[in-house]
N, C-alpha and C positions, 0 to 999 in steps of 0.2 A: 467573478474571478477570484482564486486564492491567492493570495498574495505569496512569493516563495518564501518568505518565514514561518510562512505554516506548514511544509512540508517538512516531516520527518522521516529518514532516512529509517531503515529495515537498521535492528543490529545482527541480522542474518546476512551479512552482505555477500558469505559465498565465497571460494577461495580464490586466491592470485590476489588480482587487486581490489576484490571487492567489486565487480561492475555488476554483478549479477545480483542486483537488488530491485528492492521497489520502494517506493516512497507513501506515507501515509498520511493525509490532513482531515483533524477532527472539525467538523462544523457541529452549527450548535443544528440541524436536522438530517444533517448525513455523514458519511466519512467517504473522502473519494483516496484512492489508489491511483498512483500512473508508475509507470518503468522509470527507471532514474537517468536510467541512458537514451531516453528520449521523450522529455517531460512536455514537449509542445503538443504529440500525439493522443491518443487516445485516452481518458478515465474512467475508470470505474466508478461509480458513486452507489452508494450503501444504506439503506437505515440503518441506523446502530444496530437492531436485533437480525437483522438479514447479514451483516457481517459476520459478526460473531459466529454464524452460521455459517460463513463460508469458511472463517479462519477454522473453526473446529474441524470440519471437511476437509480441508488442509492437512493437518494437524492427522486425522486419522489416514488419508492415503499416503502416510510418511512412516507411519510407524511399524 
């Protein structure tokens, strides 16, 4: 389990108040992702180079 001081909050939180974010914790062999508006549900978890891959994915269907 990650403990919640390892979750880092997006600084993209999205406008209003911010709920439209996600949350990110680095391990030392994965990085998992969850919704921040419901952090008991579902995670993503990542190799580091498999991320990177998806943020850049990201990153290009935005631009």
């Amino acid at each position: 389990m990650i403990t919640p001081t390892a979750w880092k909050k997006s600084s993209f939180s999205g406008g209003g108040e911010g709920n439209d974010c996600v949350e990110v914790a680095h391990r030392r062999t994965h990085i998992s992702v969850r919704d921040s508006k419901a952090p008991a549900r579902a995670t993503l978890t990542f190799r580091p180079g498999s991320f990177a891959a998806f943020v850049s994915a990201l990153q290009a269907a935005h631009s």
